[in-house]
mmCIF file as gemmi writes it, N, C-alpha and C atoms, coordinates in Angstrom:
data_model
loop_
_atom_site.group_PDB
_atom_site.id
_atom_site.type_symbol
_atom_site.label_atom_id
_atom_site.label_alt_id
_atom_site.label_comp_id
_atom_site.label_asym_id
_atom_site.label_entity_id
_atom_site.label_seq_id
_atom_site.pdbx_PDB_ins_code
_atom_site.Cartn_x
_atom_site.Cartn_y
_atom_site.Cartn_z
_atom_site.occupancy
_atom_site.B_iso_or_equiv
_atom_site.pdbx_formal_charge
_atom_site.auth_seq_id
_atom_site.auth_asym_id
_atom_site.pdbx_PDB_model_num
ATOM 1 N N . UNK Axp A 1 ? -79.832 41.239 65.963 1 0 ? 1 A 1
ATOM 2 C CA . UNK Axp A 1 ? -81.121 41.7 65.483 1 0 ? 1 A 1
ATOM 3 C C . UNK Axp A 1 ? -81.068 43.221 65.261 1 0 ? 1 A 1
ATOM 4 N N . UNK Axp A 2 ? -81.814 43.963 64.143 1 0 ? 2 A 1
ATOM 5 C CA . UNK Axp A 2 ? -81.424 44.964 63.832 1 0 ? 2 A 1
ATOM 6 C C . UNK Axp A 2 ? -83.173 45.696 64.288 1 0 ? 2 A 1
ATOM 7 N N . UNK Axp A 3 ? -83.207 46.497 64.871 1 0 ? 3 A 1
ATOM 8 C CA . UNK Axp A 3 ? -84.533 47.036 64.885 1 0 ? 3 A 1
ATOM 9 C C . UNK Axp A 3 ? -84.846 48.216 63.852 1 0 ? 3 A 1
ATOM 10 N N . UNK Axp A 4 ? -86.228 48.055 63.479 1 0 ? 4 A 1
ATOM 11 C CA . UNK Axp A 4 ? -86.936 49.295 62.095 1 0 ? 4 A 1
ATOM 12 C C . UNK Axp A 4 ? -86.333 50.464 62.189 1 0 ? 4 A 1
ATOM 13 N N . UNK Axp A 5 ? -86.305 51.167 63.702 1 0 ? 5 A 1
ATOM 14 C CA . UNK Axp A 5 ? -85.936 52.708 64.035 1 0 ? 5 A 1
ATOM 15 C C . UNK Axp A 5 ? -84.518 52.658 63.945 1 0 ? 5 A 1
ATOM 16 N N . UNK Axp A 6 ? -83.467 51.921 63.959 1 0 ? 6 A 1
ATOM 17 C CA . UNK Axp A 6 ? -82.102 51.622 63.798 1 0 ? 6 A 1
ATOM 18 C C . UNK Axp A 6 ? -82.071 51.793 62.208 1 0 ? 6 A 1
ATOM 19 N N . UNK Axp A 7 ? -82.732 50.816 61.417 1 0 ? 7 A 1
ATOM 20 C CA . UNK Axp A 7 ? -82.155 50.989 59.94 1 0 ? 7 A 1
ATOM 21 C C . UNK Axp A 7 ? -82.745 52.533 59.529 1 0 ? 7 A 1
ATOM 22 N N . UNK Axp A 8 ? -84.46 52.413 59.744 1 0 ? 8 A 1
ATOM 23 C CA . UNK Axp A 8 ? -84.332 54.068 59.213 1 0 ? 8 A 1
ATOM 24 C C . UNK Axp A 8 ? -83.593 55.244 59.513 1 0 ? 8 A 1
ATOM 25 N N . UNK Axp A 9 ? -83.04 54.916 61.142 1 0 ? 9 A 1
ATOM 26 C CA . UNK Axp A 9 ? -82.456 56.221 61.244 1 0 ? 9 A 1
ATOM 27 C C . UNK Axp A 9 ? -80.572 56.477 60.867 1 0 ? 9 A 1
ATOM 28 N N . UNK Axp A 10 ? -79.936 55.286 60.255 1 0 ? 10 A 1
ATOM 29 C CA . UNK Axp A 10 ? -78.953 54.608 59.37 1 0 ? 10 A 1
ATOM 30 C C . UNK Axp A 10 ? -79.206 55.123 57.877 1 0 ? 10 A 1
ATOM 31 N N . UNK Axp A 11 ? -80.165 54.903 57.389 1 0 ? 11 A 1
ATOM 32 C CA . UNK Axp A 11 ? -80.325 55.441 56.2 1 0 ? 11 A 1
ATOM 33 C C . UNK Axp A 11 ? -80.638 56.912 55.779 1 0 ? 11 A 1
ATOM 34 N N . UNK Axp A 12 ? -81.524 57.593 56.594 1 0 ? 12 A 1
ATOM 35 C CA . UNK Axp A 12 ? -81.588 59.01 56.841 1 0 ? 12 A 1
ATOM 36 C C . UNK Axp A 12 ? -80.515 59.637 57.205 1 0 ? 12 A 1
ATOM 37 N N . UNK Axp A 13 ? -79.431 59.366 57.696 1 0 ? 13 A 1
ATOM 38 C CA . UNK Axp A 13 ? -78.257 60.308 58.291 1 0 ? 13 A 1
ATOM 39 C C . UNK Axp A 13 ? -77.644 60.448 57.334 1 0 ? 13 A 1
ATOM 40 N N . UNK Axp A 14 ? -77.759 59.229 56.09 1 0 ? 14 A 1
ATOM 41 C CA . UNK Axp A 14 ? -76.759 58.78 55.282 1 0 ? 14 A 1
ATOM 42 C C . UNK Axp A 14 ? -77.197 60.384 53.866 1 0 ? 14 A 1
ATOM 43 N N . UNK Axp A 15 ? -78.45 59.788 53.715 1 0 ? 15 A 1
ATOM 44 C CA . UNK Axp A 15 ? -78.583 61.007 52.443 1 0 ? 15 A 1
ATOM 45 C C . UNK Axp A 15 ? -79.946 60.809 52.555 1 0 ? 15 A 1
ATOM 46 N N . UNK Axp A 16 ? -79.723 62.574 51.358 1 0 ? 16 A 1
ATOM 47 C CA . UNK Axp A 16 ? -81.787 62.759 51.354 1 0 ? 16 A 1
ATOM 48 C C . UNK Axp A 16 ? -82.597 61.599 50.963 1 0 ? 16 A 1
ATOM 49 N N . UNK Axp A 17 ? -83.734 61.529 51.885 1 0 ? 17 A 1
ATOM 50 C CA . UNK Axp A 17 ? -84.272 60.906 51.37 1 0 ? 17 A 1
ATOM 51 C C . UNK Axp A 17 ? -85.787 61.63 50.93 1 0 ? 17 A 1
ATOM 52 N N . UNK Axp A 18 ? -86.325 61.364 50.283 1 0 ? 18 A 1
ATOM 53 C CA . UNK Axp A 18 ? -88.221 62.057 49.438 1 0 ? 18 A 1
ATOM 54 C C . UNK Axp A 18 ? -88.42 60.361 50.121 1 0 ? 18 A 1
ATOM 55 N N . UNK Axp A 19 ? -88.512 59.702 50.117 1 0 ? 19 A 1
ATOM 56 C CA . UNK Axp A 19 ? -90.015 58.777 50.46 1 0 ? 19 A 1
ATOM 57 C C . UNK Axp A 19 ? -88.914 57.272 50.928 1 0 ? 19 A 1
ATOM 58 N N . UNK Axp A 20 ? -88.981 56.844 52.268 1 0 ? 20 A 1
ATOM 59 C CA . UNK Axp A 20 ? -88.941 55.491 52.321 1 0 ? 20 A 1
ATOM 60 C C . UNK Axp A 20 ? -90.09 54.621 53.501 1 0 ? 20 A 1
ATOM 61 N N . UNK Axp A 21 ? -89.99 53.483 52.591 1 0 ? 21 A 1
ATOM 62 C CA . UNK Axp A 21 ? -90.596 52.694 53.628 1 0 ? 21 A 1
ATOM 63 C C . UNK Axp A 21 ? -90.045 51.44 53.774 1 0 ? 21 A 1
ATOM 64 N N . UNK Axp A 22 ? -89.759 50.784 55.118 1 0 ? 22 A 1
ATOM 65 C CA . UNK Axp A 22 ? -89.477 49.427 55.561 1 0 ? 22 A 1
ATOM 66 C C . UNK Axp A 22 ? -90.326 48.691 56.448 1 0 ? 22 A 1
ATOM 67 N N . UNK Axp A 23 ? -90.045 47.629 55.503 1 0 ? 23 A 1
ATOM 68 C CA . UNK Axp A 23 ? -91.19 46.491 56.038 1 0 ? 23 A 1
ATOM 69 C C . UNK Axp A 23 ? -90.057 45.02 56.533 1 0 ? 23 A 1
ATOM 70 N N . UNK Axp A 24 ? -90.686 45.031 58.06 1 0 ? 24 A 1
ATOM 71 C CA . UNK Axp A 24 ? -89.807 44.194 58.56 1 0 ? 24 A 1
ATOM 72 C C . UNK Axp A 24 ? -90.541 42.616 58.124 1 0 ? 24 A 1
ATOM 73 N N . UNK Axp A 25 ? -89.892 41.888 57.266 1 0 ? 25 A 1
ATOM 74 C CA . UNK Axp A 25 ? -90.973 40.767 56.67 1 0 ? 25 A 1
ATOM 75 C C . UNK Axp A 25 ? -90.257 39.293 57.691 1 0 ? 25 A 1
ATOM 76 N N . UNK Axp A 26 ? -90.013 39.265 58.748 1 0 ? 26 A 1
ATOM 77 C CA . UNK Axp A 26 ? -89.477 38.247 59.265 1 0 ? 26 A 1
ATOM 78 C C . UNK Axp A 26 ? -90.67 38.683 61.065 1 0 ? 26 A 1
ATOM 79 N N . UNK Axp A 27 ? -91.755 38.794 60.837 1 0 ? 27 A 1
ATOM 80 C CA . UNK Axp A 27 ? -92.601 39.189 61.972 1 0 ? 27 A 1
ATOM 81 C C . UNK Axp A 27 ? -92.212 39.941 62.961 1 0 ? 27 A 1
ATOM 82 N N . UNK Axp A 28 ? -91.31 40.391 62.925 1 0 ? 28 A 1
ATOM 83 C CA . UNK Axp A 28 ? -91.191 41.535 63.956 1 0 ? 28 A 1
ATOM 84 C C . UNK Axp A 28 ? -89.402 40.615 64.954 1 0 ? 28 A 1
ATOM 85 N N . UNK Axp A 29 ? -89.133 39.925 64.085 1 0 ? 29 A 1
ATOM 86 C CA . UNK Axp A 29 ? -87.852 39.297 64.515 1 0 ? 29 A 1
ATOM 87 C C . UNK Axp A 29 ? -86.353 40.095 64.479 1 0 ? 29 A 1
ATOM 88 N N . UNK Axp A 30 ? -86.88 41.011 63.239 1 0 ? 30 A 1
ATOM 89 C CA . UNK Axp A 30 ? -85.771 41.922 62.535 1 0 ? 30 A 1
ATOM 90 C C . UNK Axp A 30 ? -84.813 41.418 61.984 1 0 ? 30 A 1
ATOM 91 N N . UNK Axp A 31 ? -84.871 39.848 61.06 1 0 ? 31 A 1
ATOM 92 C CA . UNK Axp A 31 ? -84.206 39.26 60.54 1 0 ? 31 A 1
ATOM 93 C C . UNK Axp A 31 ? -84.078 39.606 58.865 1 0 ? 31 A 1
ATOM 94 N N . UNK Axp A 32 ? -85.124 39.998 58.542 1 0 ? 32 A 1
ATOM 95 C CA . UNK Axp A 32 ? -85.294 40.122 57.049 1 0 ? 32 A 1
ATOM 96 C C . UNK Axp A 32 ? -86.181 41.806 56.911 1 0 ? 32 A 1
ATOM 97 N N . UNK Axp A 33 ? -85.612 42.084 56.189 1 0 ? 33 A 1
ATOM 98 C CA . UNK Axp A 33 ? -85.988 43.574 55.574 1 0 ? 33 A 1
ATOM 99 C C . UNK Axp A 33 ? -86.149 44.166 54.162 1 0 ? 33 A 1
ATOM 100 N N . UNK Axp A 34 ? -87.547 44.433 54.065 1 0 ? 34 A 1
ATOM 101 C CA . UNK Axp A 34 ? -87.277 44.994 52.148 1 0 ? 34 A 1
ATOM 102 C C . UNK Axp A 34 ? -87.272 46.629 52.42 1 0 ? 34 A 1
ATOM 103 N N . UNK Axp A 35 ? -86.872 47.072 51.398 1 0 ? 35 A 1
ATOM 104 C CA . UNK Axp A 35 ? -87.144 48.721 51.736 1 0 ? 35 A 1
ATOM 105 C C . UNK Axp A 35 ? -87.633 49.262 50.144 1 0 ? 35 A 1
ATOM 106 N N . UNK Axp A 36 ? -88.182 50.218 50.365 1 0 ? 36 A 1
ATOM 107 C CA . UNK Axp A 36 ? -88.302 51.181 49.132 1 0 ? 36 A 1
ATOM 108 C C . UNK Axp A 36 ? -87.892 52.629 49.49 1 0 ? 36 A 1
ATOM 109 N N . UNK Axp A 37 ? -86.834 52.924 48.996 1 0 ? 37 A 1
ATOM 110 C CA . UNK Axp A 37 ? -85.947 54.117 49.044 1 0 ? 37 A 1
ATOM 111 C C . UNK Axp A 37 ? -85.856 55.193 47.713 1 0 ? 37 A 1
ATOM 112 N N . UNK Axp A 38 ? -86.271 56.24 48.173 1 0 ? 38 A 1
ATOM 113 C CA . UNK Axp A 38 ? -86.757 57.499 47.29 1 0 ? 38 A 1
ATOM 114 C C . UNK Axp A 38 ? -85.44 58.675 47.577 1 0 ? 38 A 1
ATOM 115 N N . UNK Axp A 39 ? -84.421 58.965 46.776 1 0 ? 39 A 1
ATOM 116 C CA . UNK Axp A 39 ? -83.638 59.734 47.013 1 0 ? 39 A 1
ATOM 117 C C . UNK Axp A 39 ? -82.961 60.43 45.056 1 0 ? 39 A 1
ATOM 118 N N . UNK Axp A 40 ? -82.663 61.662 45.793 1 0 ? 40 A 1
ATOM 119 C CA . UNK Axp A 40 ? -81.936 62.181 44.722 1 0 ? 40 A 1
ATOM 120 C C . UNK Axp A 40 ? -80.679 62.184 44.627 1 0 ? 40 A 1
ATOM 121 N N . UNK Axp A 41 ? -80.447 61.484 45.701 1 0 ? 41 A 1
ATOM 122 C CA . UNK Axp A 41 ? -78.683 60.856 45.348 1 0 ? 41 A 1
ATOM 123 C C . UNK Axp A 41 ? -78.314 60.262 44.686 1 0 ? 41 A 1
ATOM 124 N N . UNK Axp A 42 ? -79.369 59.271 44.357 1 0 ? 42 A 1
ATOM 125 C CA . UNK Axp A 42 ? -79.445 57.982 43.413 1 0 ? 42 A 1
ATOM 126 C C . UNK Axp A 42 ? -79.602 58.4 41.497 1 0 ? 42 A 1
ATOM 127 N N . UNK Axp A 43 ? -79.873 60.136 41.501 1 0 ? 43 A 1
ATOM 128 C CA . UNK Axp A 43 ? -79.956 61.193 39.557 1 0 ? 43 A 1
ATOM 129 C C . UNK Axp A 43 ? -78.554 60.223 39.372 1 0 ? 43 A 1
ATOM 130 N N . UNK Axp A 44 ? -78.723 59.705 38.146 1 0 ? 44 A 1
ATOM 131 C CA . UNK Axp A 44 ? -77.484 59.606 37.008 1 0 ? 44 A 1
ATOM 132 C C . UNK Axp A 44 ? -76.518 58.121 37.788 1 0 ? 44 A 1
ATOM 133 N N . UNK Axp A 45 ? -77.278 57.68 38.769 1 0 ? 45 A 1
ATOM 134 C CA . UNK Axp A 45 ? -76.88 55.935 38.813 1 0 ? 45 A 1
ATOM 135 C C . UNK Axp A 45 ? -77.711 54.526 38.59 1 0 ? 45 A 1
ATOM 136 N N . UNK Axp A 46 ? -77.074 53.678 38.266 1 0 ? 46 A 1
ATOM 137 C CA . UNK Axp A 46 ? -77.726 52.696 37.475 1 0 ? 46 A 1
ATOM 138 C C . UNK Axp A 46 ? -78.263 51.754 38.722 1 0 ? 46 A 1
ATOM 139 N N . UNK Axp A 47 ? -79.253 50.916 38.953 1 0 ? 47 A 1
ATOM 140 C CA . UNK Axp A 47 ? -79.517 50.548 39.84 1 0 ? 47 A 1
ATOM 141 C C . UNK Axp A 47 ? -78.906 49.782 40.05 1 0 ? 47 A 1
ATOM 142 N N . UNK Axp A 48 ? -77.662 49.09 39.704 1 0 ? 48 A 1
ATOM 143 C CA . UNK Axp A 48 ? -76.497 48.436 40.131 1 0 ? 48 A 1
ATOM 144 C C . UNK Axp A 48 ? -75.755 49.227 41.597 1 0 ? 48 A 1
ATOM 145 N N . UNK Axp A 49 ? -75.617 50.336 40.642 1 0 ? 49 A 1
ATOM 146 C CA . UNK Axp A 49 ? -74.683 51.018 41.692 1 0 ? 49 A 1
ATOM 147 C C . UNK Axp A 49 ? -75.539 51.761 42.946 1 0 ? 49 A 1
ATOM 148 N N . UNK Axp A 50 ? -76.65 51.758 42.65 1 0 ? 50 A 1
ATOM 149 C CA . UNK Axp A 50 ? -77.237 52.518 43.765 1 0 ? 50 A 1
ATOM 150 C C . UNK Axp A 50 ? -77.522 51.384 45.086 1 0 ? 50 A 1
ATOM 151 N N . UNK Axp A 51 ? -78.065 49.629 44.352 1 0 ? 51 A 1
ATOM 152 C CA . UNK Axp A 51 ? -77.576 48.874 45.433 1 0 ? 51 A 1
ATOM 153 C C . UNK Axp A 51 ? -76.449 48.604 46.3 1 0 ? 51 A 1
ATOM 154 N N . UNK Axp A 52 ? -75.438 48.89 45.692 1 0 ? 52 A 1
ATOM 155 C CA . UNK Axp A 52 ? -74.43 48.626 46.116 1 0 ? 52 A 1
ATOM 156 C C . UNK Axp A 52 ? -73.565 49.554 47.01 1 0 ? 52 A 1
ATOM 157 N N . UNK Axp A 53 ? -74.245 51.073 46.561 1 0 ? 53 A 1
ATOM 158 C CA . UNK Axp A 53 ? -74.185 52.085 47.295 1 0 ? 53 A 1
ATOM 159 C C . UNK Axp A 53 ? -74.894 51.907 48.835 1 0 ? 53 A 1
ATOM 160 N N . UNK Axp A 54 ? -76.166 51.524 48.671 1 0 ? 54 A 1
ATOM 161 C CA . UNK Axp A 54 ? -77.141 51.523 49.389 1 0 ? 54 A 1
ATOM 162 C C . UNK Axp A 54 ? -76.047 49.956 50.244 1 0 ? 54 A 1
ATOM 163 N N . UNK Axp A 55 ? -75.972 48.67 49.821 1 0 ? 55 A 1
ATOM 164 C CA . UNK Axp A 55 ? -75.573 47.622 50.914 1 0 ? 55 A 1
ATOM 165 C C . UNK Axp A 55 ? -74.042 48.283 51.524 1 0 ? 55 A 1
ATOM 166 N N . UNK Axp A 56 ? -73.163 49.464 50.663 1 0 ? 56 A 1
ATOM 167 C CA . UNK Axp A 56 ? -72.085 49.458 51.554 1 0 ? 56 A 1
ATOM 168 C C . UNK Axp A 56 ? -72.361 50.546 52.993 1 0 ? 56 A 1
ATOM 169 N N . UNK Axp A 57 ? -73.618 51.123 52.054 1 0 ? 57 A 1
ATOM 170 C CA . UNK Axp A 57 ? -74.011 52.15 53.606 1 0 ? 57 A 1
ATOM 171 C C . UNK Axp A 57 ? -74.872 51.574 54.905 1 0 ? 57 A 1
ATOM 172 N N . UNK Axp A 58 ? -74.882 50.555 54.677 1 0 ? 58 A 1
ATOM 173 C CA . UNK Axp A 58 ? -76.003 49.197 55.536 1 0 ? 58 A 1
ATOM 174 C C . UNK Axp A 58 ? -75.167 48.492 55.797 1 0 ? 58 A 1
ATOM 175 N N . UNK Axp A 59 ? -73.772 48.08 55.471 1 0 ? 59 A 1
ATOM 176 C CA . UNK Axp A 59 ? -73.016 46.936 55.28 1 0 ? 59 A 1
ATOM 177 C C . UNK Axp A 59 ? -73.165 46.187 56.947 1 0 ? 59 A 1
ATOM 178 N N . UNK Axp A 60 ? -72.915 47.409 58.317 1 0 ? 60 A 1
ATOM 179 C CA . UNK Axp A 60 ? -73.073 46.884 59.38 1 0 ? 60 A 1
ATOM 180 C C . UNK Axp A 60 ? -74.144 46.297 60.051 1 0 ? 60 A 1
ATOM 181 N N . UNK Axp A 61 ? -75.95 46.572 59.25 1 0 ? 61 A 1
ATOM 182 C CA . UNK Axp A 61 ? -76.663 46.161 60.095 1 0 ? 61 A 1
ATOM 183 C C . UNK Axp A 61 ? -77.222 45.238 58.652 1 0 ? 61 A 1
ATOM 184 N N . UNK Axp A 62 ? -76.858 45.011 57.632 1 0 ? 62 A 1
ATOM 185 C CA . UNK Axp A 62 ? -77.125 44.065 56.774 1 0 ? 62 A 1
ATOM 186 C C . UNK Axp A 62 ? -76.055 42.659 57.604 1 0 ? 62 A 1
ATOM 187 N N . UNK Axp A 63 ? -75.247 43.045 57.807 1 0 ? 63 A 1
ATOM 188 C CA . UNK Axp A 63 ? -74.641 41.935 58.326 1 0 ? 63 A 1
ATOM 189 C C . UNK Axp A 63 ? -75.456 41.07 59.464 1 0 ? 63 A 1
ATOM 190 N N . UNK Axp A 64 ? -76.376 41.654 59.966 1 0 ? 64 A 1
ATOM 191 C CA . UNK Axp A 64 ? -76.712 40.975 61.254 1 0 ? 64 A 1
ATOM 192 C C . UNK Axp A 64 ? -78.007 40.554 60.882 1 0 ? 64 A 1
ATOM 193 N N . UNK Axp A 65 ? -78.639 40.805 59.571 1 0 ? 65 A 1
ATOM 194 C CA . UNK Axp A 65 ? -79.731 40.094 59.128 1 0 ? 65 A 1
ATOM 195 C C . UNK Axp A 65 ? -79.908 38.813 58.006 1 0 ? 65 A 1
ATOM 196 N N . UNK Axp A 66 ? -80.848 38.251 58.055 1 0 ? 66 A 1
ATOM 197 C CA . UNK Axp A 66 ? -80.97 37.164 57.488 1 0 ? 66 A 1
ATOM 198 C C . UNK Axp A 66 ? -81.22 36.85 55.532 1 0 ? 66 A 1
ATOM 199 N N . UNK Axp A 67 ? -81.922 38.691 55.657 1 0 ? 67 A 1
ATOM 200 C CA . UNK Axp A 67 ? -82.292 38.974 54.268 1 0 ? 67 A 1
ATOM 201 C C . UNK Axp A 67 ? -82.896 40.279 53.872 1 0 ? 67 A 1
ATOM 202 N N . UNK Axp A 68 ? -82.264 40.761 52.958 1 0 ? 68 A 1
ATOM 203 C CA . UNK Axp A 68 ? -82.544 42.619 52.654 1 0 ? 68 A 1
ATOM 204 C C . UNK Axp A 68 ? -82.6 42.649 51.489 1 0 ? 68 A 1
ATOM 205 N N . UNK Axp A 69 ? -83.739 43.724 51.014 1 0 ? 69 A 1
ATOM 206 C CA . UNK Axp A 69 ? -83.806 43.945 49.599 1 0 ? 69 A 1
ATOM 207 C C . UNK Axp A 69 ? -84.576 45.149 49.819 1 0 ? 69 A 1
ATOM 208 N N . UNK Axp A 70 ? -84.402 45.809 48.555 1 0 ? 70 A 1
ATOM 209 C CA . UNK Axp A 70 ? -84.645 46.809 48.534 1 0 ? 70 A 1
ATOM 210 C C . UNK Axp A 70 ? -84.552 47.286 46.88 1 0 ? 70 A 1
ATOM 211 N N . UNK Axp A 71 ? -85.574 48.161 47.206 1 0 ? 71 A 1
ATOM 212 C CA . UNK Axp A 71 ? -85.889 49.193 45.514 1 0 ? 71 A 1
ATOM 213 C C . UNK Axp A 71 ? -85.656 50.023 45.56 1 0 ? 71 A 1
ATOM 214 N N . UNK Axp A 72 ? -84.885 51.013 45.038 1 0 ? 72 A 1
ATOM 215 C CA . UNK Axp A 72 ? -83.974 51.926 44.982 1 0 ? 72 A 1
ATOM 216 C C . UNK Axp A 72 ? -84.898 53.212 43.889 1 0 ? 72 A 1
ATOM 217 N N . UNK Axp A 73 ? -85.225 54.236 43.478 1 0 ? 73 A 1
ATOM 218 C CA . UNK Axp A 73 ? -85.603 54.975 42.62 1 0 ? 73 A 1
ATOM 219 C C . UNK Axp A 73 ? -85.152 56.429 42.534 1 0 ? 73 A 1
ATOM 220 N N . UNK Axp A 74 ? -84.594 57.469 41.925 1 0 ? 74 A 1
ATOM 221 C CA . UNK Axp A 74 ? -85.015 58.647 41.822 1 0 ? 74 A 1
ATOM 222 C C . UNK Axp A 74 ? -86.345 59.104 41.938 1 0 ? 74 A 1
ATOM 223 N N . UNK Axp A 75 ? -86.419 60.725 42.714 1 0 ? 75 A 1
ATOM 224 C CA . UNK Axp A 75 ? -87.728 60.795 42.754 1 0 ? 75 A 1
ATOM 225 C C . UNK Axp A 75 ? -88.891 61.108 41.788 1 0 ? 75 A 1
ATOM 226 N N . UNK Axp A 76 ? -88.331 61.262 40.354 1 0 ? 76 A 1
ATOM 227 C CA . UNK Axp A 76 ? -88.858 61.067 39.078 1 0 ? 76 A 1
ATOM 228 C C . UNK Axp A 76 ? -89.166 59.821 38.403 1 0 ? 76 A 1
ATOM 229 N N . UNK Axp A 77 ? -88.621 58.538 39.114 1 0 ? 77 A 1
ATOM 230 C CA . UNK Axp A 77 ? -88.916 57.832 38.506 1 0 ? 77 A 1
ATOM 231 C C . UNK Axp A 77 ? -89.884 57.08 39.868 1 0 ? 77 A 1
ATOM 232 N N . UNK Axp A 78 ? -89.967 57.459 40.689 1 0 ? 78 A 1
ATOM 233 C CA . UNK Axp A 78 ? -91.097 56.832 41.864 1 0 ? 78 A 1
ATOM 234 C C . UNK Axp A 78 ? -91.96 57.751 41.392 1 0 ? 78 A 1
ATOM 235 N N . UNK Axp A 79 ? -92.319 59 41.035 1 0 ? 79 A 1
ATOM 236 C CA . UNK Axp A 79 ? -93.582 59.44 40.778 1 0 ? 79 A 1
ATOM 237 C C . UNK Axp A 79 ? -93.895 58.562 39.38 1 0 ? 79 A 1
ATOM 238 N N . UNK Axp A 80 ? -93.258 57.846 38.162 1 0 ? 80 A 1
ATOM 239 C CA . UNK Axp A 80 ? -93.384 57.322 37.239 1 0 ? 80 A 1
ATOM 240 C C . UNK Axp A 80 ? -94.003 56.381 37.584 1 0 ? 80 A 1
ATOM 241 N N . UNK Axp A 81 ? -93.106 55.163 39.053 1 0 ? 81 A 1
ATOM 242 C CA . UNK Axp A 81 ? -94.05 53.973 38.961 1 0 ? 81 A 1
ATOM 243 C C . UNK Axp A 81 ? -94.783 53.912 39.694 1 0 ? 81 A 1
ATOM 244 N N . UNK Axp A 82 ? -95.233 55.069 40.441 1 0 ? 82 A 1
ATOM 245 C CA . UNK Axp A 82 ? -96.726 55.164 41.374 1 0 ? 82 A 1
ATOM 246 C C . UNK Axp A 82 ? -97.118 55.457 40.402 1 0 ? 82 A 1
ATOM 247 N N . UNK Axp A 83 ? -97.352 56.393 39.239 1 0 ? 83 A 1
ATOM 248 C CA . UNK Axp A 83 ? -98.438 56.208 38.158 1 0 ? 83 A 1
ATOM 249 C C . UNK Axp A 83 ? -98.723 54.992 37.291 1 0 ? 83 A 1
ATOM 250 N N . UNK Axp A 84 ? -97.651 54.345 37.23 1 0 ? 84 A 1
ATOM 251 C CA . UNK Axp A 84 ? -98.104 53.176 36.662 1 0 ? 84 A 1
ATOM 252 C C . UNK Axp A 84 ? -98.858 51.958 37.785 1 0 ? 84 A 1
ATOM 253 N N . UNK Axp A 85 ? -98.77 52.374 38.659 1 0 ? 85 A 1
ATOM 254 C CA . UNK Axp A 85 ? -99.682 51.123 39.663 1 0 ? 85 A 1
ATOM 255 C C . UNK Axp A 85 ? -101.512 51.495 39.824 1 0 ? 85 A 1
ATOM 256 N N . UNK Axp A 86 ? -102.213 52.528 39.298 1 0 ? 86 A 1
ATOM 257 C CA . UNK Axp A 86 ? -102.914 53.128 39.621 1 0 ? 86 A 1
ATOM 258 C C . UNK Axp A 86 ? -103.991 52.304 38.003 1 0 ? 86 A 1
């Protein structure tokens, strides 16, 4: 079982982040995890590679869960689709 303060603080060491949030969607089991991840590491990659970036930097505590997903954005394009949700 992977706990919330484990993955965020896994992903923060890793690179900047401007805005994430995780939502543990398996009730508090820590089996399943979506995230929305806001970084400028991610300028000039395709969201192929930024998943894949993103599961090899998780690879150890993705392993111990049941199900992960996640949305990946530059922080130009999260200010884009918070304007489009409004």
């Amino acid at each position: 079982m992977i706990n919330l303060a484990d993955l965020e603080a896994a992903i923060r060491t890793a690179l900047p982040v401007s805005h994430l949030e995780i939502e543990d969607q398996s009730s508090g089991c820590g089996e399943s995890y979506a995230i929305v991840l806001v970084s400028e590491a991610f300028d000039g990659k395709n969201t192929l590679s930024r998943h894949r970036f993103v599961n090899d930097l998780l690879k150890a505590q993705i392993a111990q869960m049941h199900a992960f997903s996640q949305k990946t954005f530059t922080p130009k394009q999260y200010e884009d689709y918070l304007a489009k949700q409004c």
